[in-house]
C-alpha positions as semicolon CSV with decimal commas, in nm:
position;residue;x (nm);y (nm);z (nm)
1;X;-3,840;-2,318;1,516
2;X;-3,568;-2,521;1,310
3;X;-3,590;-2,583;0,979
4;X;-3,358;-2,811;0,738
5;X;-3,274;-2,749;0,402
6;X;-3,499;-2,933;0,116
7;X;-3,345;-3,197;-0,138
8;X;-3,306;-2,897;-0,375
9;X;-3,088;-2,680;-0,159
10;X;-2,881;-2,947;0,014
11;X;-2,828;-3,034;-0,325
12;X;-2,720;-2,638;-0,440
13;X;-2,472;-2,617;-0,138
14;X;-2,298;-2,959;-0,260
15;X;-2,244;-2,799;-0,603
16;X;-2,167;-2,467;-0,486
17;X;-1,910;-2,637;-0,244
18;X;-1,744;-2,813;-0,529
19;X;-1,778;-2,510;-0,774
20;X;-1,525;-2,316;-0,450
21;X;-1,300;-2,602;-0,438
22;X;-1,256;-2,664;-0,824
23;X;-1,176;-2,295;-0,793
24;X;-0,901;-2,352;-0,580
25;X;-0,727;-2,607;-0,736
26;X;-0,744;-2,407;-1,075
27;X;-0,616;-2,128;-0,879
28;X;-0,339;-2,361;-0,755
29;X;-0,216;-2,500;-1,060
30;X;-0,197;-2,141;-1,236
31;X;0,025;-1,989;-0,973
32;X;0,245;-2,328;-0,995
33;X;0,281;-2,283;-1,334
34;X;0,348;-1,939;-1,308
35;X;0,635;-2,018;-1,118
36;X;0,792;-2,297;-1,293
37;X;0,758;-2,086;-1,550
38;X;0,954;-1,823;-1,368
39;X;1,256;-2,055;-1,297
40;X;1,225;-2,250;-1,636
41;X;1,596;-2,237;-1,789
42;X;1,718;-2,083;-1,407
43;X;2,031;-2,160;-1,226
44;X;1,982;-2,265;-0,865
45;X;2,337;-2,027;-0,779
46;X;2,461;-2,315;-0,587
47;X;2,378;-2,576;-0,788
48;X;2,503;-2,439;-1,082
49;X;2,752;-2,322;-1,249
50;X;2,902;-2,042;-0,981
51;X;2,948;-2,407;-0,765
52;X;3,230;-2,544;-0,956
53;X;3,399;-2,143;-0,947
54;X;3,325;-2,122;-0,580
55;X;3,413;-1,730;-0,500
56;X;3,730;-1,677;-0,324
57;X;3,593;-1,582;0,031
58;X;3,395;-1,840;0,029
59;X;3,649;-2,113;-0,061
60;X;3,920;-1,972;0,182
61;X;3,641;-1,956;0,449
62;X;3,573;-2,299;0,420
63;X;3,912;-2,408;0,372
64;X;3,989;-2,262;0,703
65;X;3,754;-2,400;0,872
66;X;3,838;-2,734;0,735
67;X;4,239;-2,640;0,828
68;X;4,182;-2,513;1,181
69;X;4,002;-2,856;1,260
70;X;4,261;-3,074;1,146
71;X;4,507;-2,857;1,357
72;X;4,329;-2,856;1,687
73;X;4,263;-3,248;1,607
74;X;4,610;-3,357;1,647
75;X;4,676;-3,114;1,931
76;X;4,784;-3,269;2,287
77;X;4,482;-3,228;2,536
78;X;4,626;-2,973;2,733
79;X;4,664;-2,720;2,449
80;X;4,315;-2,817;2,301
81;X;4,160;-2,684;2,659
82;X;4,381;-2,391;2,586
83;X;4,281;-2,320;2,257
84;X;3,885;-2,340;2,323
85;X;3,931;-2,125;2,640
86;X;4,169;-1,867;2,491
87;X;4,031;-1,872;2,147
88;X;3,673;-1,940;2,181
89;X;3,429;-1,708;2,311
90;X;3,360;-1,762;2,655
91;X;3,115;-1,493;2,780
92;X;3,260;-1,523;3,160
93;X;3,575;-1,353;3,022
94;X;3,424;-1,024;2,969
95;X;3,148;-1,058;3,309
96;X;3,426;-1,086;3,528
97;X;3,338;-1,453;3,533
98;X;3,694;-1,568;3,493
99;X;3,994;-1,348;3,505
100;X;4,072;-1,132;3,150
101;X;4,317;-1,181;2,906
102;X;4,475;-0,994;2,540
103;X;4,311;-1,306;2,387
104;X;3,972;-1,250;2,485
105;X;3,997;-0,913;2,181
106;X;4,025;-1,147;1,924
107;X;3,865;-1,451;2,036
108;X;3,462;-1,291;1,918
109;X;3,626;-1,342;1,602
110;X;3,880;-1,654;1,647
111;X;3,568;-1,847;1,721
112;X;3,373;-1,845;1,416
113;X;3,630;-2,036;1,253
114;X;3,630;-2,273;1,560
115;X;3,417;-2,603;1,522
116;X;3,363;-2,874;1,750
117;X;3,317;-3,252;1,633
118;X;3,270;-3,344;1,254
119;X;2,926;-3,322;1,255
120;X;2,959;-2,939;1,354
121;X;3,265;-2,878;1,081
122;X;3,058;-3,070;0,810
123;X;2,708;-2,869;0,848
124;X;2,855;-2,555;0,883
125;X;3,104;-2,574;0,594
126;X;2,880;-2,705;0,351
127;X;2,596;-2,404;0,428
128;X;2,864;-2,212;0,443
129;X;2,978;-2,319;0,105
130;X;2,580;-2,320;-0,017
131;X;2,462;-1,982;0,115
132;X;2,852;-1,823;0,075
133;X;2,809;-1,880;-0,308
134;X;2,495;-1,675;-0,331
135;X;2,573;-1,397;-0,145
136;X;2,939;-1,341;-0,242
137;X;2,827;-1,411;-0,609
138;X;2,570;-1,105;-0,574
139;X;2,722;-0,897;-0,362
140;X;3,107;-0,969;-0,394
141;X;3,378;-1,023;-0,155
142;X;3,430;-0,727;0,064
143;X;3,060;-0,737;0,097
144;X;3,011;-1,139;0,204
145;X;3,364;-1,042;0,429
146;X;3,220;-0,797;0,657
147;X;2,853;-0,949;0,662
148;X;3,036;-1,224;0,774
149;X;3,226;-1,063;1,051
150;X;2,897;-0,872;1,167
151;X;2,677;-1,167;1,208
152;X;2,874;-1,357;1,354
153;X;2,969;-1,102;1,658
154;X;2,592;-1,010;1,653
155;X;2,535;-1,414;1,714
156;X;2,796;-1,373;2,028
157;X;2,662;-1,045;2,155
158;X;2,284;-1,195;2,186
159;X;2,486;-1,538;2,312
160;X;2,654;-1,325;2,565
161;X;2,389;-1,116;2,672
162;X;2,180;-1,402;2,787
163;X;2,428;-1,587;2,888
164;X;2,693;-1,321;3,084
165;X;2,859;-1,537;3,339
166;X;2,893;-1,872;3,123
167;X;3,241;-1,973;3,124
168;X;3,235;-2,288;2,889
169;X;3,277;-2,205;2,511
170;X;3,073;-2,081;2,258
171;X;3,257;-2,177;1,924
172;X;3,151;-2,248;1,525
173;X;3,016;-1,971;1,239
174;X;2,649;-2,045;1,315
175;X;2,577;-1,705;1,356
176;X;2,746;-1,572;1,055
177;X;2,632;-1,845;0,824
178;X;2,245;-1,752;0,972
179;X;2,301;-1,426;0,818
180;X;2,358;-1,537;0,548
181;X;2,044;-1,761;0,564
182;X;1,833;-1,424;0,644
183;X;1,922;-1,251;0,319
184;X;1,884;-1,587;0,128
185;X;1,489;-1,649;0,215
186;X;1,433;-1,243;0,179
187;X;1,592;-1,211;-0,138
188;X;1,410;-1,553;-0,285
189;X;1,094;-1,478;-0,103
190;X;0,903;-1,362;-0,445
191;X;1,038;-1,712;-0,636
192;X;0,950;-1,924;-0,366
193;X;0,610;-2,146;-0,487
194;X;0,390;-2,029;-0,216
195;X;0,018;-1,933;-0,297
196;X;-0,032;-1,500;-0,402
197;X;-0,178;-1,458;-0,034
198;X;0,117;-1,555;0,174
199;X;0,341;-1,373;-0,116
200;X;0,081;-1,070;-0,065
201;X;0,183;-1,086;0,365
202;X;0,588;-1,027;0,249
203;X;0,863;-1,202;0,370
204;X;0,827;-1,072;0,716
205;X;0,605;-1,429;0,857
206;X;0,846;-1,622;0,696
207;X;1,172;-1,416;0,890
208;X;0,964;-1,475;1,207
209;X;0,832;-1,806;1,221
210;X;1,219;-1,904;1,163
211;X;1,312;-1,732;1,455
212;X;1,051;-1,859;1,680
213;X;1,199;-2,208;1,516
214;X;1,555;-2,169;1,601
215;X;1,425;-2,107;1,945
216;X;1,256;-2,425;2,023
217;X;1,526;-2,594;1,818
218;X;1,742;-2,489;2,108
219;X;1,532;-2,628;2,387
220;X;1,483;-2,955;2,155
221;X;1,880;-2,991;2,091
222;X;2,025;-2,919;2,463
223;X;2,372;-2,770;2,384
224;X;2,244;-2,603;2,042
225;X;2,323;-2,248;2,090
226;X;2,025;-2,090;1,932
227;X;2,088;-1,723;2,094
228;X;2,397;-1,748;1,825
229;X;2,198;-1,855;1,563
230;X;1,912;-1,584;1,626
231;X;2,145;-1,285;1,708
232;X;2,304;-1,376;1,348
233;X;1,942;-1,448;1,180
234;X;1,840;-1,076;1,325
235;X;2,192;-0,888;1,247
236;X;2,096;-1,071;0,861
237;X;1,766;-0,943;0,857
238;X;1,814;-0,578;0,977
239;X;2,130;-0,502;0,807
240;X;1,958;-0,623;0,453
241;X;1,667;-0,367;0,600
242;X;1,887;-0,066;0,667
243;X;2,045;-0,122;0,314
244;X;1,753;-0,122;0,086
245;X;1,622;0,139;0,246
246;X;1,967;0,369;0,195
247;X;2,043;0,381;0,579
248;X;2,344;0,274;0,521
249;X;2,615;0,179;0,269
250;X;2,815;-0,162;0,323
């Protein structure tokens, strides 16, 4: 037997639907006013103040970057090619892909401050320059220094790993400058205006749905090298991990 509700009680569920959804809404507008109360009078770090005294790694990172291009720019062809395959990281070099050389110790590191095309020199200096700021400005130079350095070879040791016999050029800070993005969303999570439950879940959705992003991103963008990006992303992440937790001292 089926039976429909009266007048009367189709009339009670329309109120007690609009009684939950009022609810919602005031719930809404508290926690948004909780947080702009939160960052009333707040300096966005890189918006502020610390951006016209950018912090020296920062501002010699960038300026390097900035330097290098202009160099290899007015370089004859011949010793461009040289440069990216000597100087770049080209995972082939250490499969047996293509023959070794003395360069091929320095070039995991020669290649973050490698960038190819405008486009690549102006995103990456100017997160570098946004995400450098906050980090170096809370955790200082030697600090922002070696994250640096660790990210980025954790970006080429995923890129490498997946890619072993590739012997065209990885090249850019992508991976470095993703760590830095790692400890920027963790460390912000709790001022971000999201509603109480997602802040009650942690930061950890937030970490992975980026990674699952840079993935496809990859797959969108042919030529993107998102194993960079996400080795850096994860080296971010866990190091940040180990370091709260007193694993280990940086």
């Amino acid at each position: 037997m089926v039976s429909f509700p009266t007048p009367q009680e189709r009339e009670r569920l329309r109120q007690e639907r609009e009684e939950i959804e009022h609810a919602k809404r005031n719930n809404e507008k508290i926690w948004q006013k909780t947080y702009r109360a939160q960052i009333a009078g707040e300096k966005v770090p890189f918006f502020g103040e610390r951006a016209r005294n950018i912090p020296p790694f920062t501002k010699y990172t960038v300026l390097g970057f900035l330097a290098i291009y202009l160099v290899t720019l007015f370089l004859p062809i011949e010793q461009y090619e040289w440069v990216l395959m000597n100087l770049a990281f080209v995972p082939g070099r250490y499969s047996g892909a293509l023959d070794w050389n003395l360069f091929a110790l320095i070039a995991p590191v020669t290649n973050l401050y490698l960038h190819f095309g405008l486009m690549h020199l102006g995103m990456n200096s100017f997160m570098m320059l946004v995400l450098g700021i906050f980090f170096e400005t809370s955790f200082g130079a030697r600090r922002a220094f070696l994250f640096f350095l660790l990210c980025g070879l954790s970006g080429n040791l995923l890129f490498f790993l997946l890619n072993p016999g590739q012997v065209t050029p990885l090249l850019g800070a992508s991976g470095a400058i993703d760590g830095f993005f790692a400890v920027f969303l963790i460390i912000n999570w709790s001022r971000m205006p999201l509603p109480p439950h997602i802040h009650k879940r942690g930061y950890a959705p937030i970490m992975v749905f980026w990674m699952v992003l840079t993935i496809l991103l990859g797959f969108v963008f042919p030529g993107t090298a998102w194993e960079a990006h996400l080795g850096g992303l994860l080296a971010g992440w866990g190091v940040l991990e180990l370091w709260k937790r007193g694993k280990i001292r940086v």
